[in-house]
C-alpha positions in Angstrom: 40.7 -8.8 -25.7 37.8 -10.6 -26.6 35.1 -9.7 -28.8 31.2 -10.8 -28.5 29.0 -10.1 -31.3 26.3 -9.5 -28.6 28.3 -7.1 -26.4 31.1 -6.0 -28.5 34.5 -5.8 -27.0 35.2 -7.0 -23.5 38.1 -7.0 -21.4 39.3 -9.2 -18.2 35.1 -10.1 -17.9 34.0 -6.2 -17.9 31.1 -5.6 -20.2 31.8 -3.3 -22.4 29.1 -0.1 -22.1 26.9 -1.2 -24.8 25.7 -3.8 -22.7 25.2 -2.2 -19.9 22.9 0.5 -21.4 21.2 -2.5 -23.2 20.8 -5.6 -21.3 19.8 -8.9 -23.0 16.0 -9.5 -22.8 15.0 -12.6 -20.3 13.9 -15.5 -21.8 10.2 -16.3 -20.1 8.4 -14.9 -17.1 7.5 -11.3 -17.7 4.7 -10.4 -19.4 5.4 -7.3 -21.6 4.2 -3.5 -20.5 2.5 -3.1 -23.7 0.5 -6.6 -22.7 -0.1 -5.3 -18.9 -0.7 -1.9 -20.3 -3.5 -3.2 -22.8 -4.9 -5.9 -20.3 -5.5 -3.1 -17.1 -6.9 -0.8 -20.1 -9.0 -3.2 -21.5 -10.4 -4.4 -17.6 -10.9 -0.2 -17.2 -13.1 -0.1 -19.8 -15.2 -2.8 -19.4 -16.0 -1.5 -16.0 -17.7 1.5 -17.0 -20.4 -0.4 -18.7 -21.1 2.2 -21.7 -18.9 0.0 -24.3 -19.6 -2.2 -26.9 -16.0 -3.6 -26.8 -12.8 -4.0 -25.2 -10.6 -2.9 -27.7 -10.4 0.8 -27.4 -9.7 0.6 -23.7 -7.1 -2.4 -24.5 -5.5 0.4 -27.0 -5.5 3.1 -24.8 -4.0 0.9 -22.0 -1.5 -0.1 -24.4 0.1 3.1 -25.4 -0.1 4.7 -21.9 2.0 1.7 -20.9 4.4 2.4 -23.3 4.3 6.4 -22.8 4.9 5.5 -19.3 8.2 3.5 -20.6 9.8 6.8 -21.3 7.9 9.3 -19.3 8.4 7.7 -15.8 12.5 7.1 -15.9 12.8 11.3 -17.4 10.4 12.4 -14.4 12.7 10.2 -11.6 16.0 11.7 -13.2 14.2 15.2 -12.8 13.3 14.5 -9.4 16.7 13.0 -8.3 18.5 15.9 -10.0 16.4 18.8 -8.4 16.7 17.3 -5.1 20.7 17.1 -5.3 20.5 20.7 -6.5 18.3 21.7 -3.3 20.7 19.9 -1.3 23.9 21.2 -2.9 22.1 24.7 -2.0 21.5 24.0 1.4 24.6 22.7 2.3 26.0 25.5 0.3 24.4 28.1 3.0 24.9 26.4 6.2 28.9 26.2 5.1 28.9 30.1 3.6 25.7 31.7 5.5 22.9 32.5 3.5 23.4 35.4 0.9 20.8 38.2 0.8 
């Protein structure tokens, strides 16, 4: 068995879970969220005209993006999960009938 500082123990090329819950950043291409985030802020702002300066927009922008980080993979699992439910249900009454 061998052992990766990066990945911790692997066996026959498998990645142990710890680096599949945790991927190794890419090096280059990708701007971060929280840059996007406080760029598209920062653009919103400046389009309403009634600001002195970018920066509170660029904040804003900034911590939606990273709200958004978290927010956005809960509210997909939620949706995923209530659909399988729904299904599970119907599939449950056109097997058993529906129960009054």
């Amino acid at each position: 068995m061998a052992y990766s500082y990066r990945t911790g123990p692997e066996t026959r090329n498998f990645p142990s879970t710890r680096a599949l819950a945790f991927p190794q950043r890419q090096e280059g291409t990708l701007v971060s969220t929280t840059t996007t985030g406080a760029l598209i802020g920062a653009a919103i702002d400046s389009l309403s005209g009634d600001d002195d300066g970018v920066a509170d927009g660029a904040i804003i922008g900034a911590v939606t993006a990273n709200v958004l980080k978290v927010v956005a993979p809960l509210v997909v699992t939620y949706a995923v999960g209530w659909a399988v439910l729904r299904g599970a249900a119907e599939l449950k009454d056109r097997i058993f009938g529906e129960v009054e």
